[in-house]
Phi, psi and omega in degrees: 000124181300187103210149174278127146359335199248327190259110154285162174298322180288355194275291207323315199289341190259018152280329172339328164248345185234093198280350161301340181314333183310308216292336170319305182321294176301298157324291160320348182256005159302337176260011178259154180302189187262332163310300174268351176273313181311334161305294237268300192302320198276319169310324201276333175292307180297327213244023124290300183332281165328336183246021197040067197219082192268356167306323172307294190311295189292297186299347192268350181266330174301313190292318177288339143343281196280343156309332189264005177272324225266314177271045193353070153252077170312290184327291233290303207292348175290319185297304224284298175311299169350303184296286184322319184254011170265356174266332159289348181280293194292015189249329205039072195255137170283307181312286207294318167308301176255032129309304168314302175289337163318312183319296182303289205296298174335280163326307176303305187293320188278003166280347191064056215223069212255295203291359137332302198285337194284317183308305185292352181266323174281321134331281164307336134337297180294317167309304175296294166331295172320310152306339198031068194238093177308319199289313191290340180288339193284276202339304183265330163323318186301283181310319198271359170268353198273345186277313189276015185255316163334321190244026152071021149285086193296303205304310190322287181340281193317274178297026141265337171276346158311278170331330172241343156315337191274340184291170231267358166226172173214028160092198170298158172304338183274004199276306205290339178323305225273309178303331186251001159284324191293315146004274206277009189260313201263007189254315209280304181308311173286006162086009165277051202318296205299340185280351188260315179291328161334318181245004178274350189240355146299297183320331209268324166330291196306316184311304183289001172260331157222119179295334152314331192270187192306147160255029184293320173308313173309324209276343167300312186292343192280302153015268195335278191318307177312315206258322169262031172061038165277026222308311196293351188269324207271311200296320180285352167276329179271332180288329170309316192261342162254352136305329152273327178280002163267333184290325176268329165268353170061059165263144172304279166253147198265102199309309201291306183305306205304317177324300182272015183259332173319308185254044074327319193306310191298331170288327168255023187022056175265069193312289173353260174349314195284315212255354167295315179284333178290331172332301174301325193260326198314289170331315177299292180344297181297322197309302169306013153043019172251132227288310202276350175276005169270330173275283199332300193294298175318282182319339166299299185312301201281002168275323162331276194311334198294298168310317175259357152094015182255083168283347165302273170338316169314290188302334178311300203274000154304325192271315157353290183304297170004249151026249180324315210290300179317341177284316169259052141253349190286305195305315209271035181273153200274034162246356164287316184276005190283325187266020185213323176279332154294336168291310187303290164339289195297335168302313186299300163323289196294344205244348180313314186276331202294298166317311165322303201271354176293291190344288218293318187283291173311337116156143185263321188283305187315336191277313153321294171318333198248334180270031165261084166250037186255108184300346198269289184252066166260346178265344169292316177288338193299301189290029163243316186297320164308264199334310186305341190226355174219133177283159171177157185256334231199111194241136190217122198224105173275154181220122185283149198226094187275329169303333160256348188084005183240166137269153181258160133250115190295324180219150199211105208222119178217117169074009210057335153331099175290089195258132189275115171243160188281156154295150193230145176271158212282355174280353188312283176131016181258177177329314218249333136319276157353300187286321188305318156307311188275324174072039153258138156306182181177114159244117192206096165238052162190053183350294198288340123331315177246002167310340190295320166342297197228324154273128164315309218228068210296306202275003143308300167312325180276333197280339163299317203231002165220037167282002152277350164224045171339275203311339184221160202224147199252147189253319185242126172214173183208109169230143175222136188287165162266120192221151175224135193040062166049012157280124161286104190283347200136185216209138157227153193228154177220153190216147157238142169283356190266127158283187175050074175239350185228154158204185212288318178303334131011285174296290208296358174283251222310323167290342187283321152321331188288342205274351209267301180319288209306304154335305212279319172309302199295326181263026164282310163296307169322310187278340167269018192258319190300322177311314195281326174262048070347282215249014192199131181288120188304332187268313191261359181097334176293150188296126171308179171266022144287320214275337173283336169284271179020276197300324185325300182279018167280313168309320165300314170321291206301284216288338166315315192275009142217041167069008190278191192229137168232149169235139174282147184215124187255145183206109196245125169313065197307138188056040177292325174300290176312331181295291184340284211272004156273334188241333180104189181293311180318260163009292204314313176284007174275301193287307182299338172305293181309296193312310181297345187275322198280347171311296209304338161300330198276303166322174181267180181295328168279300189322143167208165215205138195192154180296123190258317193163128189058257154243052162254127183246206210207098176240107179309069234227099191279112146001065174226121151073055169074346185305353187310279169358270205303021117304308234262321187287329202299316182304320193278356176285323175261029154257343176285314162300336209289151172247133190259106187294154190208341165209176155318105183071021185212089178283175081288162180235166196226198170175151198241138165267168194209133201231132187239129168232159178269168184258080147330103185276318216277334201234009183209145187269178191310294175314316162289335168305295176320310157282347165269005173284321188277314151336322185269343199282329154307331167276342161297323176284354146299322186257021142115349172085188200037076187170133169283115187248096208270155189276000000 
């Protein structure tokens, strides 16, 4: 047996039992010339073969696949795949199908075979969706927008990358690279300049954290720059970027950079210059076979010739470009696109009533969620309305706080148990941070696994925050912020003990329920603001004068119909114009402020008290065995004590009179009960104030 130093006879021998081993394997021949790896792969064929390991077997024709794609031997790597993916098809291996059409597409693009690549992208598109394997729907989503952007279909692109920006992780940081340069590859074309820098200045963050990575993003901004006439800004990011790509692939010249400094030449009209540098690339260029830096490059050229006025030449690389322009306008015929636009139809057909009739249960709930605005049992209707339409062991209903950074959890539900967690700060670091920061989903049906995503320190975190159910472990969750006018209101979360308990049709049910919620908070709040200033005076906190005639008249009913006794009490704040007008508005409303918390103290638990008008207040004082009086003194005594600061270490005192009448039910209206309380209260204010005056 042939094996390289790095693959042992003990790697080979120990697939017999674990035959996932291959994928180490491969990853180590990743790192082999293409010589020494294809040695390594064809030993690895024969000794699957021999052992029937046919998992082996099936990954080892994929990898070597894309080796005959990398030495454009197409034909030998589509047979290779071909082999590869009917042994993963009859296995129902998900993984290995669609490694394999990453494969096909590659070979297909570099075939000029691009409707090929889309059939096979859509396919693996559906594979993934079945699976409900978010990272592989980002992969090939990734590739079939990387297909249509080779054939200069921008808009196709855009909306696919739309479609995995909204899913609820979109990967690593370099993952996210490669989704907002293709963005921004696709903004740039179409002439969005500020939306293509929009994501050129995400990459450049991620970049500066990490420096490995691609410099495809600078030479995009440098694009960028060029097209809004930045030539010279533009020119020093392209020398930057072909200089570091020579020091790292150790090329002579960096084609893709000379390109666009070439046409700066030509905008400056260094024609020579311009066609000295394609002059070096060219050869590379046709060799890499992508269509649209051949037309860019032709079209330079014939702009050149043009520029120096060698019009044979010109019209040469004209009837080129020409060409090139006809090779993607033939690809972009709207029978490429038939096979992505028929899944979309048949998705539709087959999913129509079902989504119709989901539409309808979501919502009848939302609409239960929002005309529910008694806020004290609304988290209770939301998690019964969730249920109606999402299973879940575990209910979580958050409320953001922006002004401190923290969250509440307002409801807290497992197993029907209702259980009390404390408030958490947004600094905390668990899920419901993360989403709330970030204004993100978080879709997860493998915790223990996928946690890493959004937590450092997974096992700290359960030891915080799911030590109320040592026995069960949560597998599957799901959060979606709650957000209003691009504000986070707060989080909702559902949890399973099962993993692969949620998938993406899941999520888009809960986010359209959190807007529904979110909706429901805001008018929930609205309606107690509105509720409280209906009923309650804004300034001292006490029931206004709607709401104490209200109450009057309930009393009245209560006691014509059980015999009780009420007394009215009118109450005024004496020489109050003077506080006013000697200390100012401030003061006045300080002394009336004060004065109203200690009435509402003093009084009994049946009494109740309210704003008549100005500094007058209003007191309901219910009759039991006479004790009314010694309420009545207890108030004008400790308002006569209270003392009012009015600067630092610098008080006033104040004092009030008070005019009493009994509440004539039987022989007298509301209004007359009221005036004769105000007769005595006038009459206390005759007899020198501060005294209680009964009718």
């Amino acid at each position: 047996m042939i094996t390289d130093n790095r693959v042992s006879k003990e790697e080979f021998e120990r697939l017999r039992n674990d035959q996932s081993y291959v994928k180490v394997i491969i990853n180590k021949i990743n790192f082999f010339n293409n010589k020494v790896a294809k040695e390594v792969l064809n030993e690895l064929i024969i000794f699957s073969k021999k052992n029937n390991l046919e998992d082996v077997y099936s990954w080892t024709l994929y990898k070597l696949g894309k080796i005959y794609v990398v030495e454009d031997l197409y034909q030998n790597a589509d047979e290779l795949f071909n082999e590869a993916y009917e042994i993963f098809a009859k296995n129902n291996n998900i993984n290995g199908m669609i490694s394999v059409i990453t494969g096909f597409i590659g070979s297909k693009c570099m075939q000029h075979k691009y409707a090929e690549a889309i059939q096979w992208g859509v396919k693996a598109m559906e594979l993934a969706e079945e699976a409900n394997n978010i990272e592989l729907l980002i992969t090939i989503k990734g590739n079939l927008a990387g297909v249509y952007i080779v054939i200069e279909e921008y808009e196709k692109a855009i909306e696919i990358l739309e479609q995995i920006e909204q899913l609820p992780w979109i990967g690593t940081d370099i993952n996210k690279v490669a989704i907002y340069l293709n963005r921004a590859i696709c903004e740039q074309s179409i002439n969005n300049l500020d939306n293509a820098l929009y994501y050129i200045d995400h990459i450049e963050k991620l970049a500066l954290q990490h420096p490995h990575y691609s410099l495809n993003w600078l030479l995009e901004k440098a694009k960028i720059y060029i097209k809004k006439g930045l030539t010279k800004k533009a020119e020093e990011m392209l020398l930057e970027v072909s200089k570091k790509r020579q020091e790292i692939e150790d090329v002579e010249f960096d084609s893709e950079s000379l390109i666009y400094l070439s046409k700066i030449d030509v905008i400056n009209e260094k024609y020579q210059s311009a066609i000295e540098r394609l002059n070096n690339i060219e050869k590379k260029v046709l060799e890499d076979r992508e269509l649209t830096n051949i037309k860019i490059m032709y079209n330079i050229y014939n702009l050149a010739y043009k520029g120096l006025k060698e019009y044979e030449k010109a019209y040469c690389y004209l009837e080129k470009w020409i060409e090139i322009e006809k090779q993607l306008r033939k690809i972009q015929e709207k029978a490429i696109f038939t096979v992505l636009d028929e899944q979309k139809k048949n998705m539709l057909d087959k999913n129509y009533k079902m989504l119709y009739e989901q539409n309808q249960l979501i919502y009848k709930v939302g609409q239960n969620i929002i005309s529910n605005l008694n806020k004290k049992d609304i988290f209770k209707v939301i998690a019964e309305e969730i249920k109606n339409i999402l299973n879940y062991d575990i209910i979580q209903i958050i409320v953001y706080n922006e002004e401190t950074k923290t969250y509440q959890y307002q409801l807290v539900i497992e197993e029907d148990e209702i259980i009390n967690l404390n408030s958490v700060d947004i600094c905390d670091g668990g899920f419901a941070s993360y989403s709330i920061k970030r204004k993100e989903d978080i879709l997860i049906n493998d915790v223990e696994n996928q946690y890493y995503r959004y937590i450092d320190d997974h096992d700290k975190y359960l030891k915080e925050k799911f030590n109320w159910r040592a026995e069960k472990f949560t597998k599957s969750l799901m959060f979606v912020p709650m957000i209003i006018k691009d504000k986070v209101v707060g989080d909702l979360c559902i949890q399973k003990y099962e993993k692969n308990a949620f998938d993406l049709s899941d999520l888009s049910t809960f986010k359209i329920l959190s807007t529904y919620i979110a909706i429901a908070l805001d008018n929930s709040s609205l309606y107690k603001k509105v509720h409280y200033n209906a009923n309650y005076d804004s300034l001292t906190g006490i029931y206004n004068r709607r709401k104490i005639i209200e109450n009057i008249n309930k009393l009245k009913e209560r006691s014509d119909y059980e015999c009780e006794n009420y007394y009215i009490a009118m109450m005024d704040i004496d020489n109050f114009k003077k506080i006013n007008d000697v200390y100012g508005h401030i003061i006045g409303d300080k002394v009336l402020v004060e004065s109203a918390s200690l009435i509402r103290n003093l009084i009994g638990p049946e009494d109740i008290v309210g704003r008549y008008g100005g500094e007058e207040f209003i007191i309901i004082l219910k009759n039991r065995n006479n004790n009314f009086k010694d309420t009545l003194e207890r108030v004008r005594r400790g308002i006569e004590q209270l003392s009012i600061e009015i600067n630092n270490d610098e008080y006033i005192n104040i004092t009030v009179s008070i005019g009493v009448a009994k509440f004539d039910v039987k022989n007298m209206t509301l209004e007359e009960n009221i005036a004769l309380a105000d007769k005595s209260l006038y009459k206390a204010k005759n007899l020198g104030k501060n005294i209680v005056v009964y009718w």
